[in-house]
C-alpha positions as CSV (number, residue, x, y, z in Angstrom):
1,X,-33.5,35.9,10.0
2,X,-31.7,33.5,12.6
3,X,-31.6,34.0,16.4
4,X,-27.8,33.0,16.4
5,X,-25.1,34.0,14.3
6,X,-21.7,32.2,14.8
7,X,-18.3,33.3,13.5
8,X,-16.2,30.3,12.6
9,X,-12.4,31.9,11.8
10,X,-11.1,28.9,11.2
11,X,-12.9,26.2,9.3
12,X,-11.8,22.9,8.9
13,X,-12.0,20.3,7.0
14,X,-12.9,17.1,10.0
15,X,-12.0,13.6,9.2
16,X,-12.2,10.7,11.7
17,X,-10.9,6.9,10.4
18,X,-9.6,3.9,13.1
19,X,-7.5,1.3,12.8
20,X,-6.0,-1.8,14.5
21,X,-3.2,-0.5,16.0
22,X,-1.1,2.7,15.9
23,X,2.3,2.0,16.0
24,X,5.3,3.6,14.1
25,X,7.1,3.2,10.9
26,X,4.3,0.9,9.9
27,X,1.5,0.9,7.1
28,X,-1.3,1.6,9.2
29,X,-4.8,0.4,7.5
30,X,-7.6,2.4,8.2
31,X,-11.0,2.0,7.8
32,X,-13.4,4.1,5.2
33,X,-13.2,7.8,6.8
34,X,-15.8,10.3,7.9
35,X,-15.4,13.6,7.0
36,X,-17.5,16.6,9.0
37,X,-17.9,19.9,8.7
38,X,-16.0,21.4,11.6
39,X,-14.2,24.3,13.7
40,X,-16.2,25.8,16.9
41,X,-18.7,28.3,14.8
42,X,-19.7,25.8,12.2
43,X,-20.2,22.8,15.4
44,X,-22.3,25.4,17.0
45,X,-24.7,26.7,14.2
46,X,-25.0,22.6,12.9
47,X,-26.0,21.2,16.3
48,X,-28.5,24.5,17.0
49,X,-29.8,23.7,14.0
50,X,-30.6,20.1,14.7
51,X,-31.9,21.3,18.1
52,X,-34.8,23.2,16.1
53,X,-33.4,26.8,16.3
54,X,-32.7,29.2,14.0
55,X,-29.1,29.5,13.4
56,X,-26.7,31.0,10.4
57,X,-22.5,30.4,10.6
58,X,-20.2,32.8,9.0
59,X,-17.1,31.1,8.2
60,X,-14.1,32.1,5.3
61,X,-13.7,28.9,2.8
62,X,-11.0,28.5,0.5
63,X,-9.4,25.6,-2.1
64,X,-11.3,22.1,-2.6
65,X,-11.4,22.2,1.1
66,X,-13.5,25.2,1.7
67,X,-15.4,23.8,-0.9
68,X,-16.1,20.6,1.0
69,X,-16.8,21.9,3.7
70,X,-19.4,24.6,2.4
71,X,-20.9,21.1,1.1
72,X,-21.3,19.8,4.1
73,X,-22.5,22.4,6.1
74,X,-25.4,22.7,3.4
75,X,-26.3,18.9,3.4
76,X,-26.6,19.2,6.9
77,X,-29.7,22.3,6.0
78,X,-27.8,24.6,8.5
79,X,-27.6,28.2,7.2
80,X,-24.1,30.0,6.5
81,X,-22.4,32.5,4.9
82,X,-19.2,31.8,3.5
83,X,-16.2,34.8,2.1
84,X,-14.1,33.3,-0.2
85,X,-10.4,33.2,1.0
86,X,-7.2,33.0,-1.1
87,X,-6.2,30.1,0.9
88,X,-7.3,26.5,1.6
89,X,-9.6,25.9,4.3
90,X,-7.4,23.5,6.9
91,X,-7.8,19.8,7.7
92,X,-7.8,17.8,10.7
93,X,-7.7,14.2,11.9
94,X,-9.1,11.8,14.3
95,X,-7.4,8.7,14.2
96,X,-8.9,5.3,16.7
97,X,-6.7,2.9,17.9
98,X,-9.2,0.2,18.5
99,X,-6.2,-2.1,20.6
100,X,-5.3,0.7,23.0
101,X,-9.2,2.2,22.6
102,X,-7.7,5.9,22.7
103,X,-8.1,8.6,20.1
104,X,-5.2,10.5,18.2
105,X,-6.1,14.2,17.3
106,X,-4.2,15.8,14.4
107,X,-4.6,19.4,13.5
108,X,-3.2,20.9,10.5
109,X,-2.4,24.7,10.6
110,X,-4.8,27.0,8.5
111,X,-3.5,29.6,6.2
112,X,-3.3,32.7,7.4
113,X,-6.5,35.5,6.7
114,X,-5.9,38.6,5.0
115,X,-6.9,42.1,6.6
116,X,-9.6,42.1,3.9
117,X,-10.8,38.8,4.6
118,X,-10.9,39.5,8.2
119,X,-13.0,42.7,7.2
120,X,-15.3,40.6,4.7
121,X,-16.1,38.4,7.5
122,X,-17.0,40.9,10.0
123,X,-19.1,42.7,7.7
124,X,-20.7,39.3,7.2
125,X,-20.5,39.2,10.6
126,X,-22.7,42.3,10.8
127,X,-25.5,41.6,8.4
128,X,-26.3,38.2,9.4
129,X,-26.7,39.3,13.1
130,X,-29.6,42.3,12.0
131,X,-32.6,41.1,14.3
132,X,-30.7,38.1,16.1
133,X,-30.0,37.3,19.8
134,X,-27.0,36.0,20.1
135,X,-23.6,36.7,18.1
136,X,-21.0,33.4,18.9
137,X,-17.0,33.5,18.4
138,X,-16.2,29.9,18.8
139,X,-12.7,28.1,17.6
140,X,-9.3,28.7,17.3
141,X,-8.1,32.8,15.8
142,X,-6.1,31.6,13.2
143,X,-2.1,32.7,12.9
144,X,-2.0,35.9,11.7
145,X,-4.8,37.4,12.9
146,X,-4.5,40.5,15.3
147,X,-5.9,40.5,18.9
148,X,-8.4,43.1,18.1
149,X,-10.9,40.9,16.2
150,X,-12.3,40.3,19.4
151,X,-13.1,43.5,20.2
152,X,-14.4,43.9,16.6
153,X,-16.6,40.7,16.9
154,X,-17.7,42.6,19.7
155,X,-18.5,45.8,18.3
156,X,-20.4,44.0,15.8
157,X,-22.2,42.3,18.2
158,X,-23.0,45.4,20.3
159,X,-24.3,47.5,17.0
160,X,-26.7,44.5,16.2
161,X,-28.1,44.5,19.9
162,X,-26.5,40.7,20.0
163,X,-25.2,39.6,23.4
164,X,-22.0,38.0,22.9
165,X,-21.1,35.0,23.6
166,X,-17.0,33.8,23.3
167,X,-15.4,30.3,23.6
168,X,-11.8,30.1,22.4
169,X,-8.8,29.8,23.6
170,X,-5.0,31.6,24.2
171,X,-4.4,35.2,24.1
172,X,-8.0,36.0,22.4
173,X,-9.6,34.2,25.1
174,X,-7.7,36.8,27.6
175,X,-8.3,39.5,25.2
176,X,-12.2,38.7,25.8
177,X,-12.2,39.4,29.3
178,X,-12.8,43.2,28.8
179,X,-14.8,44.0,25.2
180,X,-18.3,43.7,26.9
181,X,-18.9,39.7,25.8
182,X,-22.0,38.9,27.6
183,X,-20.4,34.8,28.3
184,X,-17.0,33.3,27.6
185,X,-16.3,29.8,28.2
186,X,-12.3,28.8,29.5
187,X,-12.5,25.1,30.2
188,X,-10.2,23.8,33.1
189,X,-7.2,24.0,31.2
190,X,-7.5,27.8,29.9
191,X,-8.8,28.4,33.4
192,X,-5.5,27.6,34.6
193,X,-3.7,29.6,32.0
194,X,-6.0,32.6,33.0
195,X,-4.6,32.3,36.7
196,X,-1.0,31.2,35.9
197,X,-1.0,27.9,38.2
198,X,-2.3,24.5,38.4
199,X,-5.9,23.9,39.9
200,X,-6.5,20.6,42.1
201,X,-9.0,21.2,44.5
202,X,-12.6,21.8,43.8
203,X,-12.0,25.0,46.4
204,X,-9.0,25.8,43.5
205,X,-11.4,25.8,40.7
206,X,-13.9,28.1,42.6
207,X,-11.6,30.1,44.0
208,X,-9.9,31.1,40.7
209,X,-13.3,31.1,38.8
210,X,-14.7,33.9,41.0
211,X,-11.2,36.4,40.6
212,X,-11.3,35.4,36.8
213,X,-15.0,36.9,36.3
214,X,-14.5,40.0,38.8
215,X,-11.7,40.8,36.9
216,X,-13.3,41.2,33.5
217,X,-16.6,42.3,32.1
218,X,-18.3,39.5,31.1
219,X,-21.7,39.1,32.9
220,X,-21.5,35.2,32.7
221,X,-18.2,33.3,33.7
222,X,-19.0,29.7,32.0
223,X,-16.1,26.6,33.2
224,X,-16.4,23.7,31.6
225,X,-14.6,21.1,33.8
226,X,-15.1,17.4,32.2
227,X,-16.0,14.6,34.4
228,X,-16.5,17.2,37.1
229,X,-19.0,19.3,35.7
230,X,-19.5,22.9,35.4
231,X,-19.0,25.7,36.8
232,X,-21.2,28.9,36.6
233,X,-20.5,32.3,37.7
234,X,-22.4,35.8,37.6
235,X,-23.2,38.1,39.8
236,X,-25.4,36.4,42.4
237,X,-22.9,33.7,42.8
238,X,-20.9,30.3,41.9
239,X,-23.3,27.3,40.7
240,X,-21.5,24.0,40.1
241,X,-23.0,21.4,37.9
242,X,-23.0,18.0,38.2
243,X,-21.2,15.9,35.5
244,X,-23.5,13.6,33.4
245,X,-22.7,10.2,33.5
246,X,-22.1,8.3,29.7
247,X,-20.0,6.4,28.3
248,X,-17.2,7.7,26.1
249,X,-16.9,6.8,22.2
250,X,-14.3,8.5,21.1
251,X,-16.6,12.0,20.5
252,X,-15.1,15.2,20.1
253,X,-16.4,19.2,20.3
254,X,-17.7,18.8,23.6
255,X,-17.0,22.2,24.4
256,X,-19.3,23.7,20.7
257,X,-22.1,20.9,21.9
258,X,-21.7,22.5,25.4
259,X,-22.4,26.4,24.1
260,X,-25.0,25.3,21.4
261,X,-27.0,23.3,24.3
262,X,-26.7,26.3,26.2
263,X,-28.2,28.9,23.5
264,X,-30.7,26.6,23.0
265,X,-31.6,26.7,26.6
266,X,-31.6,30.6,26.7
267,X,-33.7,30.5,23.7
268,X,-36.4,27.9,24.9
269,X,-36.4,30.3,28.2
270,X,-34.1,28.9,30.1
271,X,-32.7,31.0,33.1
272,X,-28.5,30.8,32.4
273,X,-27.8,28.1,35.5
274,X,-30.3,25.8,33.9
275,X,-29.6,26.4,30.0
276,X,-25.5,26.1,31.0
277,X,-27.1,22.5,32.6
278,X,-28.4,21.6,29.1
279,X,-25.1,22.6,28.0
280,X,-23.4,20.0,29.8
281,X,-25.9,17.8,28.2
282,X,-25.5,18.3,25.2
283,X,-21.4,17.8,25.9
284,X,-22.0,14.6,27.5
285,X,-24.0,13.9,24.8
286,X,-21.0,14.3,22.0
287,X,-19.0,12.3,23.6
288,X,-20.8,9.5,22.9
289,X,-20.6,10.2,19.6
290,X,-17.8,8.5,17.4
291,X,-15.4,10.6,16.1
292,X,-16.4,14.3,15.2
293,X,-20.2,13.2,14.4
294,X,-22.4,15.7,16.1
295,X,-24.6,15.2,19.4
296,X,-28.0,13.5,18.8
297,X,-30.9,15.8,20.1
298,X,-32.7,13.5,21.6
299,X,-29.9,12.1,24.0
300,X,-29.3,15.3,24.9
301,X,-32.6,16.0,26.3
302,X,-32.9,12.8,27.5
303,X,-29.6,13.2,30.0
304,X,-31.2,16.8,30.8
305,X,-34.3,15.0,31.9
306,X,-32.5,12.6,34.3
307,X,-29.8,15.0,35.5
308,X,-29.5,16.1,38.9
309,X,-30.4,19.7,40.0
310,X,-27.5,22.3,40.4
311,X,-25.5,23.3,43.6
312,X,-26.0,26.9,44.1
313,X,-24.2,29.4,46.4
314,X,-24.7,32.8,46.6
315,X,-22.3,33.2,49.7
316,X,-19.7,32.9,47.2
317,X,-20.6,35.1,44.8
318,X,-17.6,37.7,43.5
319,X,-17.8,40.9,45.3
C-alpha cells in the first residue's frame, strides 16, 4: 500500500545526448544517449521513491516504447501499474549544444488513448489509491482525451479519501480549478494564461495569484516562478519563497521534482509553506542535474538546510 499514487497519461520515452554544435543541414555527432523513464506521474513516483516514501505510478504503456519505459521505471525499484495501450508510448529529446551551452527540447506527440484505456486507467487509478494520502495528476492530457478526466481523476481521488494534488498544463489545468483538487501547480507561464495578460512585477504575480485561487476550489494555490521562487497561496494568505541559488546543468522536470519534494514534505509533517519550500529544493536540485536524470536526495536536503525562511503575509490573503 503506497502513500501516493500518481497518474502519468502520457508516458514517454526520455532521451538526452549533446553534441559539439547544433547547426542545420549538418550530420550532427552525438555522444552515447541517456534514456529515462519520464512524463510528470512517472518523475513524481521515481524521485518520492528515492526520497524514501512510499509511492506507486499508474501510467498506459504501449509498443517497444512502453516496454522501455516499464523497464526503467522497474530498475529504478519504484512501484507502478501499467494498462496496456494499443499505441506506442511517445519519445522525447534533449539535445546539448556544448558551444552555445543551451539545451534543445524535442517532444514527440503521443498516440491518442482510447475511452477504454482512459477507463482502465482510472480504475487503476482507483485501486492503487485504497489507503493512500495523496492521488497526483502530473503531465501533459494527451490529444484526444476529454476535459472531464479531471474531474474523474478527481472523483477517484475523493472515493479513496485522497487529497488531490494537480500539476498540468492548458485547458485541464483550467478545468482543475473547480473539481475539489486539494493543490494545483500553474507555473509563471500557465499563470499568465489563467489571467489572460503578461505578469512583470512581483505586485503582478501576487496580484493575479490571489484572484486565480479565490476563483476556484482548490485549498492550495502552488506558483512556481524559477529564479524568483515560489509562490504559495491558501486561505490565511500569500507566502513567497526565496529562489535557491545552483548552478544550472542542463536538468529538466523541475516542476515533477518540485511537487514530489513537496509530498515528501507533507508526509514527513511538514506544514504546506514549508513542504512547498522543500519543493523548490528539490527543483533547484534537478536542475543541476544533466539532462532528464532525476534530483539527488541528498542535494536536495542539503539546499533545504541552507535556505532562507519564507516571507509570509497574511494581510494579503484572498478574501
Amino acid at each position: 500500500m503506497a502513500d501516493v499514487v500518481t497518474l502519468c497519461l502520457g508516458p514517454a520515452l526520455d532521451s538526452t545526448t549533446a553534441t559539439d554544435r547544433v547547426e542545420p543541414s549538418r550530420k550532427l555527432r552525438c555522444d552515447i544517449p541517456r534514456h529515462d523513464a519520464g512524463g510528470g506521474g512517472i518523475n513524481v513516483a521515481r524521485l518520492l521513491h528515492a526520497l524514501g516514501k512510499q509511492a506507486v505510478v499508474v501510467f498506459p504503456a504501449g509498443g517497444s516504447t512502453g516496454r522501455d519505459v516499464a523497464e526503467l521505471v522497474d530498475a529504478s525499484g519504484t512501484s507502478f501499474h501499467t494498462v496496456p495501450a494499443s499505441g506506442a508510448t511517445r519519445q522525447s529529446f534533449c539535445i546539448n549544444d556544448r558551444a552555445a551551452q543551451v539545451q534543445y527540447r524535442f517532444v514527440l506527440p503521443g498516440t491518442p488513448l482510447s475511452s477504454a484505456e482512459q477507463q482502465a486507467c482510472l480504475d487503476a487509478l482507483t485501486t492503487e489509491a485504497t489507503g493512500a494520502r495523496y492521488v497526483v495528476l502530473s503531465g501533459s492530457i494527451p490529444e484526444g482525451v476529454p476535459l472531464d478526466i479531471v474531474g474523474r481523476v478527481a472523483g477517484c481521488a475523493r472515493a479513496a479519501g485522497c487529497r488531490l494534488i494537480v500539476d498540468t498544463s492548458g485547458a485541464a489545468l483550467r478545468q482543475s480549478l473547480w473539481v475539489g483538487a486539494w493543490l494545483i501547480k500553474p507555473d509563471l507561464e500557465e499563470l499568465e494564461d489563467l489571467v489572460g495578460r503578461r505578469l512583470t512585477s512581483d505586485a503582478e504575480i501576487d496580484e493575479a495569484a490571489r484572484d486565480v485561487h479565490h476563483s476556484g476550489n482548490a485549498d492550495v494555490l502552488l506558483v512556481s516562478l524559477a529564479e524568483r521562487g515560489a509562490l504559495v497561496v491558501t486561505r490565511q494568505g500569500l507566502t513567497r519563497i526565496a529562489a535557491f541559488q545552483v548552478t544550472p546543468a542542463g536538468g529538466s522536470g523541475t516542476g515533477d521534482s518540485m511537487i514530489a519534494g513537496l509530498i515528501c514534505g507533507l508526509l514527513e509533517g511538514l506544514d504546506v509553506v514549508e513542504a512547498a519550500r522543500f519543493g523548490a529544493a528539490a527543483g533547484a536540485a534537478a536542475l543541476t542535474r544533466p539532462g532528464t536524470a532525476m534530483a539527488d536526495p541528498a542535494e536536495i536536503r542539503r539546499l533545504f538546510a541552507t535556505g532562507t525562511a519564507p516571507t509570509r503575509s497574511p494581510a494579503l490573503a484572498a478574501s
